[in-house]
N, C-alpha and C positions, 0 to 999 in steps of 0.2 A: 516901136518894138512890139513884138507882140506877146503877148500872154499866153503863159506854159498853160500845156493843156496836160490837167491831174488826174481825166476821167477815167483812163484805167492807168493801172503800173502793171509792168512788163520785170519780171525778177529771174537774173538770172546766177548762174551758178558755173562757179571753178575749182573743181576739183584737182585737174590733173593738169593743171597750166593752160589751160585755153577756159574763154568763155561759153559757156551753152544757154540758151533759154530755157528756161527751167516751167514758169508759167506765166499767163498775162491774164491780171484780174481787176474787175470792177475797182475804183478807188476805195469805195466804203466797205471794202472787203479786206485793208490792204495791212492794218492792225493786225489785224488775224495770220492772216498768211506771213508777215513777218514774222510774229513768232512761232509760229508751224516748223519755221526756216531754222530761227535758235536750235527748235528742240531736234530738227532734221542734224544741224551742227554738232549737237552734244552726244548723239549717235554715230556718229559718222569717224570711222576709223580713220586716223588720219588728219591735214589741213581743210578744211575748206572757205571759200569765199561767195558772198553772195553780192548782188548790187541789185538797188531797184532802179528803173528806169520810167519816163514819163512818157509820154505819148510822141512826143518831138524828139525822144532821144539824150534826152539829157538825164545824168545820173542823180537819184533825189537822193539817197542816203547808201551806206556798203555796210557790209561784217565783213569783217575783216580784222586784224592783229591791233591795238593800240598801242603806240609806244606812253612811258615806260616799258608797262606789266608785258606787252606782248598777248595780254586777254581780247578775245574777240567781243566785238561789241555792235552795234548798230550806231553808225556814225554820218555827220554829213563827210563828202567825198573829201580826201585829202588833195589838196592842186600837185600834179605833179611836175619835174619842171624838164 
């Protein structure tokens, strides 16, 4: 099997029901720009959704609703079925 490649993340963004690419950055950049994305969230009139993505395509973490509270937060992905 092979090994994810983390060298950049690709982060994108759902505003209005579909996914967009929003940006694709260096990994050791990627602290940052997550919470760039928060504070882009607590602006933003409205729902929105982020995910970051790795280089193969695979989701590392989302913002997205939490159940209970329904608070958005930075989570690993929920499986969906």
């Amino acid at each position: 099997m092979m090994e994810r490649d983390f060298s950049v993340v690709a982060i994108k963004v759902n505003c209005s029901g579909s996914w967009a690419n929003l940006v694709t950055v260096p990994a050791a950049r990627y602290d940052e720009v997550k919470a760039a994305c928060t504070v882009l969230a607590g602006a933003h009139r409205g729902p929105i959704r982020f995910k970051a993505i790795d280089a193969a395509g695979g989701v590392i973490e989302e913002y997205s609703p939490m159940p209970p509270s329904g608070i958005c937060e930075w989570h690993e992905p929920r499986h969906r079925r």
